[in-house]
ROGUGU-252908 format. One record per residue (C-alpha): x, y, z. Coordinates in steps of 0.25 Angstrom, whole numbers, plus 5000, padded with zeros to 4 digits. Example, Ala and Ser with C-alpha at 12.3 -4.5 7.8 and 13.67 -1.06 7.14 Angstrom:
residues 2
504949825031
505549965029
***
This chain:
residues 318
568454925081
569354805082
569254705074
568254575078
569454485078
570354585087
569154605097
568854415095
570454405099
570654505111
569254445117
569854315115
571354345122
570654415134
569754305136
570554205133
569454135126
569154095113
567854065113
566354105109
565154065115
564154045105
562754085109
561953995101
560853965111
559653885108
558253905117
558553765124
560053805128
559553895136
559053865154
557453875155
557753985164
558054085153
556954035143
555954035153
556154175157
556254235145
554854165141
554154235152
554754395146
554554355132
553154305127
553754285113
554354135113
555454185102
555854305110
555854235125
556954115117
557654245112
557854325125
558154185133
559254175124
559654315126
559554295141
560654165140
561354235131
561554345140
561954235152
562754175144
563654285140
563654355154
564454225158
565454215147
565754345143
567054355151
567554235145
567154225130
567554325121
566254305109
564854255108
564354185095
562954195090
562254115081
561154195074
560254075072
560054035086
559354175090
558754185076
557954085077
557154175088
556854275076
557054415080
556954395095
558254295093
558854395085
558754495094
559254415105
560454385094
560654535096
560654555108
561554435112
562654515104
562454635110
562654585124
563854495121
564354615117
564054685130
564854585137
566054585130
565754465119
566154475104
564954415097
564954325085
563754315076
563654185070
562654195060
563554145047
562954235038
563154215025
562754335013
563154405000
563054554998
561954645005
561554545013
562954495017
563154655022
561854635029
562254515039
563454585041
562854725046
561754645054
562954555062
564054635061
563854785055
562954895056
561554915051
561255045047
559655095053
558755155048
559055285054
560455275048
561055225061
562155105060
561954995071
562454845073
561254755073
562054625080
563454685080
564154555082
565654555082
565754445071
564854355062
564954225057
564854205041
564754115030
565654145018
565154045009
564654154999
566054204996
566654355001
565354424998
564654375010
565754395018
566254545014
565354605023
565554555035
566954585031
566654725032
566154725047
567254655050
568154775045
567254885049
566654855061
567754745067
566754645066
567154495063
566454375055
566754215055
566754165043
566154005039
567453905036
567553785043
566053785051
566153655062
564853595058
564853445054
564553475041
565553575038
566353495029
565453475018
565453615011
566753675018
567753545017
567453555001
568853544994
568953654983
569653644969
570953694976
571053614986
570653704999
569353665007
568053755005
568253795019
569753825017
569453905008
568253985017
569454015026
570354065015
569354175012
569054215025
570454235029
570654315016
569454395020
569854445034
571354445031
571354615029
570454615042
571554545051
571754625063
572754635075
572054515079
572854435067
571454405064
570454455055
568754475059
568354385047
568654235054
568154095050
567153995057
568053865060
567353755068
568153695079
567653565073
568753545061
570053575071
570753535056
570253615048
570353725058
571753715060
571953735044
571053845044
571853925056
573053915047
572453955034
571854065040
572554165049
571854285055
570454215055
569754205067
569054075068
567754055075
567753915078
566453845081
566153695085
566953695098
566153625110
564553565106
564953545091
566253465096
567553565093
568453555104
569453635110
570753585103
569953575091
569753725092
571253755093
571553745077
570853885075
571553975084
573054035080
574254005088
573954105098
572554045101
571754175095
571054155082
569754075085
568654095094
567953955098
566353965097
565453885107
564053885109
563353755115
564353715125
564353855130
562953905131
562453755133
563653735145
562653705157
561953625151
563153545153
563353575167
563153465178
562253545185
561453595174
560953715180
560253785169
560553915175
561953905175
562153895161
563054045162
564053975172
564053845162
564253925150
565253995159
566053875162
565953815148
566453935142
567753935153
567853795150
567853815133
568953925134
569953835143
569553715136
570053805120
571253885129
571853755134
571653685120
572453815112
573553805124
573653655121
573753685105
574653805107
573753915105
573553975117
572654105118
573654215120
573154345129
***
């Protein structure tokens, strides 16, 4: 199999876009329509929240699949629904799939040992049955991680990465307010704590590095610090960047531009409220046109980050 950043870059020169649309959906995001009707097949409160989430998922995919090259999942907002939400969690991935979508799984795990090879078979491996059989429980495409317990969390993960073409984002500069506070620390030599993040996982993707020019083991780099993100482009080559904050959390399109190379190519921008919430935006507010909204949003979001590259001199090469 290819590798996962081979597969992220050819997905993002055919399409022309990169962007992710993050499926973070909250019960109340959703139109009455698809709650409603999912209430009258399932008695179970927890299951009907599930499957209407499922249902807009679905929708929402059906109208962006042409146009945006990955999903992002985060874990929490299905697990919340206990193992109906998980399953849902699943099943999203599978159909995403279905459609063409690269899935990231953004669950940050964070482990040592046993248990660090345990999230990463569940997410990104192969579980083995109990009839001997091998099979991928969520069979995402990548996962996001926290490395703050050193390279025995990270090892394997690593190892999917290697075997099975599989990908993880690793926790550096995170685009939260607070951010500062632990990752902005100055160490004894001078470097910051999350200079220093970056450093590592650039040395532990660097024999991974495909034709690409870019390894599957990439780095989380919110579109919030542009300065910081520009230093970090330049101290780590061949790490992809999965660069949240753009939109609702206030990162903007020029913002943005500090992560990718000088061919455009080497970040993906994440977005979740501005995308699956778009019609609740529109002028009409039709509920049930929230697929077209999204639509348009998502059309709206590429332009907006191709014109910004073009202007900075990184334009997306085909």
């Amino acid at each position: 199999m290819s590798s996962f950043a081979d597969r992220l870059f050819a997905q993002v020169r055919r399409l022309g876009n990169p962007t992710v649309m993050g499926l973070d959906p909250l019960l109340e995001y959703l139109p009455d329509s698809i709650v409603s009707a999912s209430q009258s097949w399932h008695a179970d409160p927890a299951e009907a929240a599930s499957m209407a989430i499922l249902a807009f998922n679905r929708r929402l995919i059906d109208a962006t699949s042409d146009l945006i090259p990955a999903v992002k999942l985060q874990s929490a907002y299905y697990e919340m629904y206990g193992h109906h939400g998980v399953r849902v969690f699943a099943d999203t991935i599978a159909y995403a799939h279905a459609k063409g979508m690269l899935v990231i799984a953004d669950c940050k795990r964070n482990d040592i040992g046993s248990t660090a090879e345990a999230y990463a078979t569940a997410y990104l491996g192969k579980t083995r049955l109990s009839d001997g059989r091998l099979t991928a429980m969520f069979d995402a495409d990548a996962l996001t991680v926290n490395a703050y317990l050193g390279i025995d969390g990270i090892e394997p993960f690593v190892r999917w990465c290697e075997s099975d073409g599989k990908g993880i984002f690793v926790l550096v500069r995170t685009s939260n307010p607070s951010a500062g506070d632990l990752q902005d620390l100055v160490l004894q030599d001078g470097n910051r704590v999350y200079e220093r993040m970056g450093d590592h996982v650039s040395a532990w993707g660097r024999r991974l590095v495909d034709a690409s020019g870019y390894s599957p083991v990439g780095a989380v780099v919110g579109a919030t610090w542009p300065e910081q993100a520009a230093a970090l482009r330049k101290r780590m080559p061949g790490v992809p960047f999965l660069v949240p904050g753009y939109g609702a959390q206030g990162g903007t399109a020029e913002d943005i531009c500090a992560s990718f190379d000088a061919d455009g190519i080497g970040a993906i921008v994440n977005a979740s409220r501005s995308l699956i919430c778009a019609y609740r935006r529109s002028e009409d507010k039709d509920k049930e046109a929230f697929e077209s909204a999204t639509r348009a949003e998502a059309i709206r979001m590429r332009d907006e980050i191709r014109d910004a590259l073009t202007a900075a001199g990184k334009p997306i090469l085909p």
